[in-house]
C-alpha positions as CSV (number, residue, x, y, z in Angstrom):
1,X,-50.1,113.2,-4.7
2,X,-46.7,113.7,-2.8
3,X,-44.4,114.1,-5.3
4,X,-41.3,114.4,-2.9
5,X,-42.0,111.0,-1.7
6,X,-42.1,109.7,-5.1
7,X,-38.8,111.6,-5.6
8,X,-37.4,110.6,-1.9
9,X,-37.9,106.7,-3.2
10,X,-36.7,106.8,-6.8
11,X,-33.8,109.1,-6.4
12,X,-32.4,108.5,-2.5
13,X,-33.4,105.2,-1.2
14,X,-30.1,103.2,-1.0
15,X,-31.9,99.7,-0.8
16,X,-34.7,97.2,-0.8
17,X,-35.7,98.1,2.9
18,X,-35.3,101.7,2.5
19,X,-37.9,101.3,-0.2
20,X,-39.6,99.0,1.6
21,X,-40.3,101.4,4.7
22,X,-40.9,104.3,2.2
23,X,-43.8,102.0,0.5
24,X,-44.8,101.5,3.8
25,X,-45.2,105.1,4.4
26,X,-47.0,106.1,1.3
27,X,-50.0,108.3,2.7
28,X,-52.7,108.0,-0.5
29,X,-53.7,105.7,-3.7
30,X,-52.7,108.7,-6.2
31,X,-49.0,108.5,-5.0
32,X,-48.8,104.7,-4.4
33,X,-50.0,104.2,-8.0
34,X,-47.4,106.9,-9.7
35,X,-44.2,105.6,-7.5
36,X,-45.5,102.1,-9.3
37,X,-45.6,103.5,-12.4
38,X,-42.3,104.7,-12.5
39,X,-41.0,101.6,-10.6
40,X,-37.3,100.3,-11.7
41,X,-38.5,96.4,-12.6
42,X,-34.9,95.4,-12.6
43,X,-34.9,96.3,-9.0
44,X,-37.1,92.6,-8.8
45,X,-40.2,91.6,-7.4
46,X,-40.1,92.8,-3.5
47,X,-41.1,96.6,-3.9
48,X,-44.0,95.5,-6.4
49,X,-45.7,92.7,-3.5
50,X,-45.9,95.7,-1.2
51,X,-47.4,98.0,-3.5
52,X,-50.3,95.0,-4.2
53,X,-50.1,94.4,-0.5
54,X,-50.8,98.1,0.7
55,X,-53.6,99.5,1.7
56,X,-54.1,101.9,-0.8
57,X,-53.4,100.0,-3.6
58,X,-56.7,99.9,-6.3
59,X,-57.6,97.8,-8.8
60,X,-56.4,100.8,-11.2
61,X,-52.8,100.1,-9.7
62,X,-53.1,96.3,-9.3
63,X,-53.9,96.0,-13.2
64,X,-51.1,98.3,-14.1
65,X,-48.7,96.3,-12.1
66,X,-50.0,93.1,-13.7
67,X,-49.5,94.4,-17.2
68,X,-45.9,96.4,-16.3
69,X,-44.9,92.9,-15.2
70,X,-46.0,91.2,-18.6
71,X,-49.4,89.6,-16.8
72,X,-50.9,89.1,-20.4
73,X,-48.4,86.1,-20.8
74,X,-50.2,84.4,-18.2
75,X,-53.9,85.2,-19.8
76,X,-52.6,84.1,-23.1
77,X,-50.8,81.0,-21.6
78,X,-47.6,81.9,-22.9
79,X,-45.4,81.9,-19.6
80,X,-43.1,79.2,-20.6
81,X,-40.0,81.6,-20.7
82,X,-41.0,83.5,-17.1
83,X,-39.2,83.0,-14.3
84,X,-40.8,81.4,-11.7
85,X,-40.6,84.3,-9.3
86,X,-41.9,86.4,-12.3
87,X,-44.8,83.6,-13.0
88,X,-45.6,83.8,-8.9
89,X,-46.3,87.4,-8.8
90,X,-48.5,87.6,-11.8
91,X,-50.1,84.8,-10.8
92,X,-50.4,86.3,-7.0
93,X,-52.1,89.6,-8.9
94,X,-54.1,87.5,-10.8
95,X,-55.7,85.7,-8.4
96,X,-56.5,88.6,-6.2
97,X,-57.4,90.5,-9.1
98,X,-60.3,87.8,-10.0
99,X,-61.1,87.7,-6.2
100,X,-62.1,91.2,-6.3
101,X,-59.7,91.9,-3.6
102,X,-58.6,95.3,-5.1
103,X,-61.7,98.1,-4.5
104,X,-62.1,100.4,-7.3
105,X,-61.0,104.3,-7.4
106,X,-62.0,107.3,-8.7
107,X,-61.0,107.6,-12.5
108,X,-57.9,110.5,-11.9
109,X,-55.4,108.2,-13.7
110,X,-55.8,105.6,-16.4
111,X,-53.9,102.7,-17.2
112,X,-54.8,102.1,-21.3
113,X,-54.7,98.7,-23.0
114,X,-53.5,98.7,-27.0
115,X,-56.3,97.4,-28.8
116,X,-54.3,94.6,-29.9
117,X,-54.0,93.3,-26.2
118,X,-57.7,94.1,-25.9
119,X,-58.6,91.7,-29.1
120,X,-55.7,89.1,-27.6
121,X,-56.9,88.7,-24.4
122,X,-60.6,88.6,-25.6
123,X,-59.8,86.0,-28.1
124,X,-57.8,83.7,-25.4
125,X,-60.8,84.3,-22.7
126,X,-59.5,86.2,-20.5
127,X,-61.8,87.5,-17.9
128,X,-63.4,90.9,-19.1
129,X,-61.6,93.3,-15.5
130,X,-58.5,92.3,-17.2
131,X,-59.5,94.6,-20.8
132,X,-62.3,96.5,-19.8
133,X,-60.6,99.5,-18.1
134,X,-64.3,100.8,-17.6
135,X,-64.8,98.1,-14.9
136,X,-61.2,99.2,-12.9
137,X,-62.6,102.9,-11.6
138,X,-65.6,104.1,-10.1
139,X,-67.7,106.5,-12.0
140,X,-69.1,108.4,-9.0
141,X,-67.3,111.4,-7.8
């Protein structure tokens, strides 16, 4: 993980492209999914469709962006109150995520679901890659 990127991109970049290019620039999957971890959501939408757009972005880091930007609403058909840009990107995420665009990683981080999401998104149908963590990583070293 290059941490000084991550710190380059929280703490320095003085815009949307700076972070943009930085994004761009990120070199492996370990750092692409702990700059989206700590991502700014206020910052909007633009920095989060690159992360889902880059190459190294797994279906460990595509599920964590869907649930840091409140995917679940979508699942449990309570989107009424998102904004459409918001509503857009979850759906965008949730359309690749069901497409099986996103390859699967090796399990060095993990993204855990409350069990009260588990049992809500269960009980509204939602496809089993978007509770089952076990199905986001690979097992194989």
């Amino acid at each position: 993980m290059n941490q000084e990127l991550i710190d380059h991109m929280l703490y320095e970049c003085e815009n949307v492209q700076e972070l943009l290019s930085a994004v761009d620039n990120i070199p492996d999957e370990e750092t692409l999914f702990h700059y989206a971890r700590l991502y700014n959501w206020d910052d909007g939408f633009e920095v989060p469709y690159a992360v889902a757009e880059h190459e190294y972005c797994t279906l460990g880091t595509a599920m964590m962006l869907f649930f840091d930007a409140e995917g679940e609403l979508l699942l449990l058909n309570e989107t009424d109150e998102l904004e459409p840009e918001h509503l857009k990107f979850i759906s965008f995420l949730h359309d690749r995520i069901l497409n099986g665009y996103y390859r699967k990683s090796l399990p060095y981080f993990d993204y855990k679901l409350s069990n009260t999401c588990v049992y809500r998104l269960k009980k509204a149908g939602a496809a089993p890659v978007f509770y089952d963590n076990t199905l986001w990583y690979n097992q194989k070293g």
